[in-house]
N, C-alpha and C positions, 0 to 999 in steps of 0.2 A: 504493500500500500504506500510504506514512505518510498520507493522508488520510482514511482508512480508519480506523485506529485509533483516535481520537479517539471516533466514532459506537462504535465498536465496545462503547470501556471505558462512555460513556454509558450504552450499552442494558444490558451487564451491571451497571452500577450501580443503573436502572431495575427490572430484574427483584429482583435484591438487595431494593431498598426493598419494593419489593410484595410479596414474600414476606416479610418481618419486618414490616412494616405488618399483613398477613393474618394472620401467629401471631402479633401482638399482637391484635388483636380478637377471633381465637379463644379467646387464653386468657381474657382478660376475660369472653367469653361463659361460658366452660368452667367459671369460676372465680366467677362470678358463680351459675352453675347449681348447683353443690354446696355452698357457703356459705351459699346461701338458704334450703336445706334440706327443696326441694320440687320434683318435678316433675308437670309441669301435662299432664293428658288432657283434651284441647279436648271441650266441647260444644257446644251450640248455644243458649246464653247468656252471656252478658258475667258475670254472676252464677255466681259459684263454691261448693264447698263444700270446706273444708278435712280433710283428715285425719289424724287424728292416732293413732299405735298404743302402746300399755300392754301391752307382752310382758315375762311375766317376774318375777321377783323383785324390787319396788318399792325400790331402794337408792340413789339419787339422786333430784332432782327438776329439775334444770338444763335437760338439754334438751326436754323436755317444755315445761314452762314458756318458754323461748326461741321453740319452735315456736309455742306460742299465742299469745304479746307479735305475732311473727309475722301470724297469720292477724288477728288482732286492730286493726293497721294497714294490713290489705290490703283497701280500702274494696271491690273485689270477692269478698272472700270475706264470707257474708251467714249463715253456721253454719258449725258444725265436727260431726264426725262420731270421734269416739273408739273405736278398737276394742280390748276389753281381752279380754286373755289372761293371766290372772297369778292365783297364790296370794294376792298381798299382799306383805307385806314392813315394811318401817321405821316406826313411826310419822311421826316430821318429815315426811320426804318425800313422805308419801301425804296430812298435812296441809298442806303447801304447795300441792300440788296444786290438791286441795279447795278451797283460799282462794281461789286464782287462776281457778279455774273460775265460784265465784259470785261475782265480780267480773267476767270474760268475759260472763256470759249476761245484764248489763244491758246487751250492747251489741247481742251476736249471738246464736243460737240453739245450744245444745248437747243431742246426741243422745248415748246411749252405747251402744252394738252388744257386746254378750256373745258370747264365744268359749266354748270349753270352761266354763273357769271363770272368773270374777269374785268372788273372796271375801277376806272381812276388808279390810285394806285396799287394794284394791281394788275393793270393795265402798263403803270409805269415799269413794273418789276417784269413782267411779259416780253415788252418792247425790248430787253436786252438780248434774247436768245436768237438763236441762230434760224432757226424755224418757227411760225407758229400755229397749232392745229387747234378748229373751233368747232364747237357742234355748231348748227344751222340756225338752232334757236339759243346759242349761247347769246349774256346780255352782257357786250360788253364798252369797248372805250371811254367814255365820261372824263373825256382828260379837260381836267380842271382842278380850282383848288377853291375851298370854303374854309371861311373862318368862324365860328359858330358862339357869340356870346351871349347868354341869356340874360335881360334887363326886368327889373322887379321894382326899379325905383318908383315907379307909378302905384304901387299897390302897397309899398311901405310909407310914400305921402299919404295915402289914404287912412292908413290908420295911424299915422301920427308919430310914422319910425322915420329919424333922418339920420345920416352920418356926416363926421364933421375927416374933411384929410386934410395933414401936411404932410406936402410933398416937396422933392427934392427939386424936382423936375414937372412942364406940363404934362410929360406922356407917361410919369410914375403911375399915376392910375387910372391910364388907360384901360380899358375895357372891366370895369368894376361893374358889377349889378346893380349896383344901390345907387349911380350916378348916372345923368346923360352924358351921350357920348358926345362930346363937341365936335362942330364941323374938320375940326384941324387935325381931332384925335383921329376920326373918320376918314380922314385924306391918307394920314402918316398908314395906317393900317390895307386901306387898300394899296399903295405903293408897298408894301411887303407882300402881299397876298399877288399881286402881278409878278411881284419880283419871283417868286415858286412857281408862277405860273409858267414864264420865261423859260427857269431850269426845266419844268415836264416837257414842255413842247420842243427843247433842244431836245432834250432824254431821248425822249420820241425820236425825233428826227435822226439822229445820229444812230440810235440802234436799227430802227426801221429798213435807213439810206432811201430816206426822202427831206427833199427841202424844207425849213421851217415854214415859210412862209406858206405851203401845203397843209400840214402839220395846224396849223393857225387854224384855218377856214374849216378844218372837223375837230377842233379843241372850243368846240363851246360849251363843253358841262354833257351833251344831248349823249344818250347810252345808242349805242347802235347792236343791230342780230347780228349772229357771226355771219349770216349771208352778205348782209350790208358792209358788214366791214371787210370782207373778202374784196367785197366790189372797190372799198376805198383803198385799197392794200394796209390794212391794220393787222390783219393775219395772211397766212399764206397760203394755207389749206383748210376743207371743209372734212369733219374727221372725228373720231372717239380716242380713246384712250389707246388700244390699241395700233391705232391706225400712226399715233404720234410715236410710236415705240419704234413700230416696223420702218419711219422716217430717219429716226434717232438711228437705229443698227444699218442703214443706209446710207448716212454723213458721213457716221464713223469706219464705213469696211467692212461690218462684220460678216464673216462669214458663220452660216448656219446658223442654229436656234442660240441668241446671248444668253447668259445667267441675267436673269431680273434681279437687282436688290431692293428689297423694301426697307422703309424706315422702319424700326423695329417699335413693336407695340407697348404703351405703356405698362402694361400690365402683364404679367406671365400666361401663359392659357393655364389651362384647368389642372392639363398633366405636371406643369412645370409648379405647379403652386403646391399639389399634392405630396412632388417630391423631395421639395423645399419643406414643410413642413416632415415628413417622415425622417428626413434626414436630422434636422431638429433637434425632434425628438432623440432620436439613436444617441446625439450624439449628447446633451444633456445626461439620458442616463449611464452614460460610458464617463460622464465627467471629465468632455474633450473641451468642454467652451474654452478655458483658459490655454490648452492647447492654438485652438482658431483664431485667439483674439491675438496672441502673440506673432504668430503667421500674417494678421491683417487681414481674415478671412471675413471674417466677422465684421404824367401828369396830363396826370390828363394833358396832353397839346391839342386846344384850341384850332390848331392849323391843321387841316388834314385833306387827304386825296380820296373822298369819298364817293361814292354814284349817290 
């Protein structure tokens, strides 16, 4: 029996290690998979295309941009493929965008696949790719800019609320609620708001390769269908999601079916959650945490480019 023992505690020590050896590689994988920001649908080339989605109300520009630095160093991905779904949103962030894109497409190819809508900016962040595919009844261009202040001083005179400024400056408080706007505050504001309007319609023009003064005469705020705007050259083709891919693996060469990469989901699916907790568990009762944790396992802007 006491001979016995010895092999005994061995082998439970054996199985021990190979089990925290094994969640340590899993999480590495695990963790490696959601950090990168992508998961990959094999095809049947070495040759990838990346994708990337613009859902929403343009209000950051961070991971976007992180996703493309991304695909950008992934010498297998050879285009990227953008699907946008959005009103528009921020200026900045839809010009950040913008920048990053035509500095992307002197390396790789970019396509932009139209959802419902693509306008203002949206539209702005669009106009930078190399191609663009629209459904028929996408709604998009709106190239314009709006500055949006709500005023309530009429309804805080009425019951007897005033405010009293000092200020530095006439334009210090500029667009306050509780105040009228003076003619001059009104002047100074729309001479900025043209002035963003300027930068879209170059944007436009220069990614398009059509003339500003073109660019001008369909930049009045008015949303066009993607038929319409095929007909004004704001897109390049009439097309689904699909349709912009099989473009994208065309710019770029590819031969045969590319690897799709998708942005990776926020959330684990069902199977990866199950296995996250199971392991968890194991590894709590085996008393590995402190093993894991020492491995490291363990303005609103007023100004915007809206439809």
């Amino acid at each position: 029996m006491s001979a016995k023992l010895p092999f005994l505690k061995g082998l439970l020590f054996l199985i021990v290690f190979i089990g925290i050896f094994g969640v340590f590689i899993y999480r590495i994988l695990f963790k490696f998979k959601v950090k990168s920001g992508y998961n990959t649908i094999e095809g049947f080339s070495p040759a990838a295309i990346g994708i990337i989605n613009l859902n929403g109300a343009i209000t950051d520009s961070s991971s976007f941009i992180r996703l493309l630095d991304h695909y950008r160093h992934d010498g297998n991905v050879k285009a990227v493929v953008i699907r946008v779904n959005s009103p528009g949103g921020e200026v900045a962030p839809s010009q950040a965008i913008y920048e990053q894109l035509m500095k992307f497409k002197k390396h790789k190819k970019v396509v932009v696949s139209m959802d419902s809508v693509a306008a203002s900016g949206a539209y702005y962040v669009s106009s930078a790719a190399d191609k663009i595919v629209a459904e028929p009844g996408t709604l998009t261009g709106s190239i314009g800019v709006i500055m949006e202040m709500p005023n309530v001083y009429k309804l805080m005179k009425k019951v007897g609320v005033s405010y009293n400024y000092i200020v530095s400056g006439p334009y210090k408080d500029i667009g306050t609620p509780f105040k009228e706007m003076t003619p001059m505050q009104r002047e100074k504001l729309h001479g900025v708001v043209m002035n963003v309007y300027g930068q879209f319609v170059k944007a436009v023009a220069k990614g398009r390769h059509l003339k500003a003064a073109y660019v001008r005469k369909l930049a009045n705020g008015m949303v066009y269908s993607g038929e319409q705007a095929l007909k004004y050259r704001l897109v390049d083709k009439l097309g689904d999601f699909q349709d912009a891919v099989k473009l994208a693996q065309k710019l770029a060469g590819i031969k045969g079916k590319p690897t799709i990469i998708y942005p990776a989901k926020k959330h684990p699916n069902i199977i990866q959650s199950f296995i996250k907790r199971e392991v968890s568990s194991f590894i709590d009762n085996i008393g590995g945490n402190a093993f894991l944790k020492e491995t490291g396992l363990v303005s609103y802007d007023n100004m915007k480019l809206d439809s």
